[in-house]
C-alpha positions as CSV (number, residue, x, y, z in Angstrom):
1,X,3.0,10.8,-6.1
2,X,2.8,7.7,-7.6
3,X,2.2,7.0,-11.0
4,X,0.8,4.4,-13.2
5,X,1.3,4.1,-17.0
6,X,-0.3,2.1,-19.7
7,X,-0.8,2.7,-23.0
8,X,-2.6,0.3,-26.5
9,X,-5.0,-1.5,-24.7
10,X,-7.0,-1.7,-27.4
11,X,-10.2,-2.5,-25.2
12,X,-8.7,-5.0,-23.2
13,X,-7.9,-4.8,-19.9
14,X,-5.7,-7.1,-18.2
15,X,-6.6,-8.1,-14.6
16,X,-3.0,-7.6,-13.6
17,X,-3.1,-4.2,-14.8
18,X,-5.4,-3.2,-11.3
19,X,-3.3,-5.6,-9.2
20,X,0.0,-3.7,-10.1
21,X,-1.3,-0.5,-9.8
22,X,-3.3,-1.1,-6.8
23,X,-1.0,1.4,-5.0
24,X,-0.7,4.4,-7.5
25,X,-2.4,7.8,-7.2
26,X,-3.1,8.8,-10.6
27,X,-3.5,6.0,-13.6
28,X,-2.1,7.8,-17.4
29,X,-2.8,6.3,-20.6
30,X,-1.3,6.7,-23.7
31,X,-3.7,6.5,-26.4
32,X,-5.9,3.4,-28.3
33,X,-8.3,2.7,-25.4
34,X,-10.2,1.1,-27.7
35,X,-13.7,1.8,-25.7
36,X,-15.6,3.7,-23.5
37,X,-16.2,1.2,-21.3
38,X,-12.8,0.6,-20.7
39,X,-12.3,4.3,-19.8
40,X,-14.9,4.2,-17.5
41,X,-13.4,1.3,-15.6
42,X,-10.2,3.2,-15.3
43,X,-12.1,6.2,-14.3
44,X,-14.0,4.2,-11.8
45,X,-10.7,2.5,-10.1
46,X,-8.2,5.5,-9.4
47,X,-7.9,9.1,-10.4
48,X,-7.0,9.6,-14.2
49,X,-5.4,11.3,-17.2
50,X,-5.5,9.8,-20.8
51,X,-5.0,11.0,-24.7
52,X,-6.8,9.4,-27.5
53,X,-5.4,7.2,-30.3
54,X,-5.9,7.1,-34.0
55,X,-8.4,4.0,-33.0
56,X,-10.2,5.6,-30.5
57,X,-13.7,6.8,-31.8
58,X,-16.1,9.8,-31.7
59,X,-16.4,9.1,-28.0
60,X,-13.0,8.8,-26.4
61,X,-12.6,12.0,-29.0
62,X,-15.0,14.2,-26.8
63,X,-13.6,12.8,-23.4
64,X,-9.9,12.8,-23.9
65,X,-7.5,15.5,-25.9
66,X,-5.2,14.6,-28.6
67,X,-2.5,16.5,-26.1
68,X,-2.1,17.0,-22.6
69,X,-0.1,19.1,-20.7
70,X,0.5,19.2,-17.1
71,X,1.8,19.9,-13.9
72,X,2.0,17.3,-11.5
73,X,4.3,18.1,-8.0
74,X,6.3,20.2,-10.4
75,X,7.1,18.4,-12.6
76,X,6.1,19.4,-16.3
77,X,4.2,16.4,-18.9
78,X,3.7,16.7,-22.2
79,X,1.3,13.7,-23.0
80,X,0.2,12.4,-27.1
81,X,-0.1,8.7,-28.2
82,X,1.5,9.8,-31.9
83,X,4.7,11.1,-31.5
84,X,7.8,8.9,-32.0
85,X,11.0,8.9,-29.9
86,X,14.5,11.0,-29.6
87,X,16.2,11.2,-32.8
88,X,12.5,10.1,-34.6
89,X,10.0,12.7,-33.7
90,X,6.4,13.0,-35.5
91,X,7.1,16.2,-37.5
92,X,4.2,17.9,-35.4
93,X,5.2,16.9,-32.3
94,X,8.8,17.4,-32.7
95,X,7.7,21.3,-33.1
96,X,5.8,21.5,-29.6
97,X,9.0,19.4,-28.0
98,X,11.8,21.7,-28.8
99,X,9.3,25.3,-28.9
100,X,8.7,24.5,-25.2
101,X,10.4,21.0,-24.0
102,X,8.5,19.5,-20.9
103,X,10.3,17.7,-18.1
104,X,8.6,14.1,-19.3
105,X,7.3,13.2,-22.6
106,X,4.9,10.8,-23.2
107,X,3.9,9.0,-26.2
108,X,2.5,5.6,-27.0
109,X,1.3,4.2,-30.5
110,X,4.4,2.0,-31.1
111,X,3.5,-0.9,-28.9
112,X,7.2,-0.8,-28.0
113,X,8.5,-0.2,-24.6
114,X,11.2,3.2,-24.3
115,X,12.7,5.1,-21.1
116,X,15.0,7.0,-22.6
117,X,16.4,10.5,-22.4
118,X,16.9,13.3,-24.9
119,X,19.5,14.6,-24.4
120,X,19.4,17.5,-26.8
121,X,16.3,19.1,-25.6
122,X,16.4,17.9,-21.8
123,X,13.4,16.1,-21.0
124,X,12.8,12.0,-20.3
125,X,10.9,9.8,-22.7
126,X,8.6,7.2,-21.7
127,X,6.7,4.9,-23.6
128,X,5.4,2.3,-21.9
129,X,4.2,-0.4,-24.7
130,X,1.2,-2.0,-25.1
131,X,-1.2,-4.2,-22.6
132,X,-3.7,-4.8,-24.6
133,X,-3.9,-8.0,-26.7
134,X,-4.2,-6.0,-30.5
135,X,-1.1,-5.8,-32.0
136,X,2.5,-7.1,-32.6
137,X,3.9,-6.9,-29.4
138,X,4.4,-10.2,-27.7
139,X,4.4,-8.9,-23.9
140,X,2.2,-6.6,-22.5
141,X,3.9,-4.1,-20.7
142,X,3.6,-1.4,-18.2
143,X,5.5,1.0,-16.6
144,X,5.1,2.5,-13.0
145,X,7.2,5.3,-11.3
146,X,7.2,8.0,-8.4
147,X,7.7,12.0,-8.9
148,X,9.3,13.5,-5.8
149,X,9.5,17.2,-6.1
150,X,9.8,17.5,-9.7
151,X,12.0,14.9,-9.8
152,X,11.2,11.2,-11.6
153,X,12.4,8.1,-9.5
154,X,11.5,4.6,-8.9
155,X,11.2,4.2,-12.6
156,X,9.5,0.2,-12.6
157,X,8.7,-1.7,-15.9
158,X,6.2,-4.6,-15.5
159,X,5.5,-7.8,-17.9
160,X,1.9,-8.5,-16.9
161,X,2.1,-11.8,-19.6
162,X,2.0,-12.9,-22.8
163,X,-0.2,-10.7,-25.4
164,X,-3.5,-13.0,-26.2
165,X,-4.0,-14.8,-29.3
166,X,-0.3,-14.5,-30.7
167,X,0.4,-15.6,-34.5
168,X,3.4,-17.7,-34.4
169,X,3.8,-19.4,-31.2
């Protein structure tokens, strides 16, 4: 199966994001959609699993869980936007991580891109930046990947451009 990760687009969607996930099976995202109408685009274009974000409104609040947890071709996902990274957990995340570690965590909220493991409990990080054009991050990011019997490969990370409207260039 093949995946297709995105996370802060902060009601923006990037053309490119469709173009390079043209192929995938399921689309995830991270958290901070930033509108309903961007869900439903998402929703309209391939099969789909998201989380909300601390910007996301009453809406995206009914659609989407705060947490998601999964089983995909046995592989088991533990999806939030708030959550932080190995060695720098959210205090209430940190608790669901090592109480019943997945096989992947995701998180997004940062705007900065992680594939990491941790090492202590097990499991892969992913977090695959932002693509939207809200934020610090100076190029929008993606991240696309395969899972093979439980297993995680083809791990691909893709600059779709420059973030729009940047402060200091």
């Amino acid at each position: 199966m093949k995946i297709g990760l995105m996370s802060d687009t902060h009601s923006h969607l990037d053309p490119k994001v469709k173009e390079h996930f043209a192929e995938v099976d399921e689309i995830w995202h991270a958290g901070d959609f930033g509108s309903i109408e961007l869900c439903d685009e998402l929703e309209a274009f391939k099969p789909f699993r998201g989380v909300y974000g601390n910007i996301d409104g009453g809406k995206m609040r009914v659609r989407y869980p705060e947490d998601l947890r999964f089983e995909v071709e046995g592989l088991d996902v533990f999806m939030t936007h708030i959550g932080g990274y190995p060695g720098r957990y959210h205090k209430r995340v940190k608790a669901i991580l090592t109480e019943n570690p997945p096989d992947l965590y995701i998180c997004g909220h940062s705007h900065i891109l992680k594939v990491m493991p941790d090492k202590q409990r097990g499991f892969l990080h992913m977090n695959p930046g932002a693509c939207g054009n809200s934020g610090y991050h100076r190029i929008k990011t993606l991240i696309r990947f395969e899972i093979n019997n439980g297993k995680i490969g083809n791990v691909e990370v893709i600059e779709i451009g420059k973030r729009g409207k940047l402060d200091k260039d």
